[in-house]
C-alpha positions as CSV (number, residue, x, y, z in Angstrom):
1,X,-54.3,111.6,-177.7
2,X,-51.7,113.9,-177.1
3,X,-52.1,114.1,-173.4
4,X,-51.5,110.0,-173.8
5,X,-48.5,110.0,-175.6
6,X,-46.9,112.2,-173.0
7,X,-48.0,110.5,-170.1
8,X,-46.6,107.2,-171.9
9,X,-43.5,108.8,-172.3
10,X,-43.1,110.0,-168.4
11,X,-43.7,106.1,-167.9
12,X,-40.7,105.3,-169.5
13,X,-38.9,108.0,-168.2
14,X,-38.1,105.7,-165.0
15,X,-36.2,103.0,-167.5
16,X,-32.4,103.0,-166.0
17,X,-29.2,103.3,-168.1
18,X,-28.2,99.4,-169.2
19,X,-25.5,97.8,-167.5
20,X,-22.2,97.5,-169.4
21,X,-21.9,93.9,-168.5
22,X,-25.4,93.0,-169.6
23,X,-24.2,94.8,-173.5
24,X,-20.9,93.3,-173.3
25,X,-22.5,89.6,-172.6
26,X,-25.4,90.1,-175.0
27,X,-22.3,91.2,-177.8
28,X,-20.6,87.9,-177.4
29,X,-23.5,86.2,-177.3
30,X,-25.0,86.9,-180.7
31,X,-21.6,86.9,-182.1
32,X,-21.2,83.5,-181.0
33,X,-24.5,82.2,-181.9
34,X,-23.8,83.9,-185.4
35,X,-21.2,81.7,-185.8
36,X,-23.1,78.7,-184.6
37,X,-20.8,77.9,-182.2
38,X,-21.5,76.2,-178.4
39,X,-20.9,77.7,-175.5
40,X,-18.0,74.9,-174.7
41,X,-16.2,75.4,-178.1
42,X,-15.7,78.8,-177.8
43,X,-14.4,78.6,-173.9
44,X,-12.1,75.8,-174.9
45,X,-10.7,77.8,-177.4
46,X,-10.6,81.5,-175.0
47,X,-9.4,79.0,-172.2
48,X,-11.8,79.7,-169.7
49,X,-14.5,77.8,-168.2
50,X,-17.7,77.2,-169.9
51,X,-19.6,78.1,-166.7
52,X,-17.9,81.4,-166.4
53,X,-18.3,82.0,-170.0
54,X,-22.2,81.7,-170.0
55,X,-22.3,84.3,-167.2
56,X,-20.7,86.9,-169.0
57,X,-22.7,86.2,-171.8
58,X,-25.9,86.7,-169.3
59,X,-24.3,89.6,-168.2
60,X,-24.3,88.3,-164.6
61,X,-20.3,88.5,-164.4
62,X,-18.3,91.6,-165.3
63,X,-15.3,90.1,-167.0
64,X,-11.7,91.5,-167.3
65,X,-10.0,92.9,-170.4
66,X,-7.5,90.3,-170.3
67,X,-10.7,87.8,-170.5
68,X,-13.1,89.5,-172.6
69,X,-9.5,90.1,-175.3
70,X,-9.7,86.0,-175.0
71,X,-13.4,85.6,-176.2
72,X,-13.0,88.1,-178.4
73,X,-9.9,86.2,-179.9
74,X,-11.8,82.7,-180.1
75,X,-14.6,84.4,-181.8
76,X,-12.3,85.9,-184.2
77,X,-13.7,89.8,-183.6
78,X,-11.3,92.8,-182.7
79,X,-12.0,94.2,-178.9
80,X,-12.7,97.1,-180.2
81,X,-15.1,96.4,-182.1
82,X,-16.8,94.7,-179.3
83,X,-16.2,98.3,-177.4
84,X,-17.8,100.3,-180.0
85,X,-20.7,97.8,-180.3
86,X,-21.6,98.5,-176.7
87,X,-20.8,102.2,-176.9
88,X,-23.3,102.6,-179.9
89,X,-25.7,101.0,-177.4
90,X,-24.8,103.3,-174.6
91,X,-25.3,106.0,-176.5
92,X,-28.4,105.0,-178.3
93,X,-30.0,104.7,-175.0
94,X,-29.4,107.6,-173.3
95,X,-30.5,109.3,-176.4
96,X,-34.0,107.9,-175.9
97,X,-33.8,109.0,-171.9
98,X,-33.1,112.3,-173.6
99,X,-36.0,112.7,-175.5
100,X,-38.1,111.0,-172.8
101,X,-37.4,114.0,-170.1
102,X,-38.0,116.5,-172.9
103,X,-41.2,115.2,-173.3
104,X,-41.9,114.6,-169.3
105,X,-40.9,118.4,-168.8
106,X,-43.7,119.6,-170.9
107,X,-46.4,117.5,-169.1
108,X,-45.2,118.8,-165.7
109,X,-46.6,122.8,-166.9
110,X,-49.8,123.9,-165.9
111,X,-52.4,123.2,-168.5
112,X,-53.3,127.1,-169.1
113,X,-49.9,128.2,-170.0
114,X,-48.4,125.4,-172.0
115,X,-51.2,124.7,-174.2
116,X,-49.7,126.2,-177.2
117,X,-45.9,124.6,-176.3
118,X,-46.8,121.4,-175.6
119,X,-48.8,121.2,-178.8
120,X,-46.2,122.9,-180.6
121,X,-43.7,120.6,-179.0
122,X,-45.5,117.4,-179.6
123,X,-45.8,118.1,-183.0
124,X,-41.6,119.0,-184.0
125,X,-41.4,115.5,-181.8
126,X,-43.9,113.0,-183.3
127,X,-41.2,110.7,-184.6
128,X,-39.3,110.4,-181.7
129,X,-42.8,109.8,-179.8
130,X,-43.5,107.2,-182.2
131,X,-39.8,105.6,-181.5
132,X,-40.8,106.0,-178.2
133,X,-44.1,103.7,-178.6
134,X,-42.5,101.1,-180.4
């Protein structure tokens, strides 16, 4: 069981950093939604194209401050609020790749000499292994 939870975690291990654009868009996307607002009201009232709004809310554009401070004014939240949002998401994920290598690094010993640590290791992690899971 043990030897399964670490070889899950190496498996994730390979999960890259998220894009800033695809956080940013996911952001505005849920704040709009919140709001029960369409797509065109809010890029009627930022003044932008409805088009180009639904592709930085897919995270498929990378839009400028001077745009993304217009969404945020239509939607009626603070830029930096929407900066923080995504920088709690940042961080929150390369916290997990964090725990993830910590975990990797103690499969990749040989079996005779990290028998004790890995056990010892596994068991001071089992939340995070469990967070890992979910």
């Amino acid at each position: 069981m043990v030897h399964a939870t670490i070889r899950g975690a190496a498996e994730v291990e390979h999960v890259r950093e998220p894009l800033l654009r695809h956080l940013v868009g996911a952001i505005l996307r849920r704040a709009r939604l919140g709001q029960g607002r369409t797509l065109q009201e809010v890029s009627q009232a930022a003044r932008m194209s409805t088009a180009y709004l639904s592709e930085v809310e897919r995270g498929r554009k990378e839009a400028s401050s001077e745009m993304l401070a217009a969404v945020c004014a239509a939607l009626g939240i603070r830029l930096v609020d929407l900066v923080a949002e995504a920088h709690d998401a940042l961080a929150a994920s390369a916290e997990q790749q964090q725990r993830v290598r910590v975990l990797t690094s103690l499969r990749d010993r040989s079996p005779s000499s990290s028998r004790h640590v890995r056990s010892a290791a596994v068991r001071s992690t089992t939340s995070d292994v469990v967070a890992l899971a979910a």
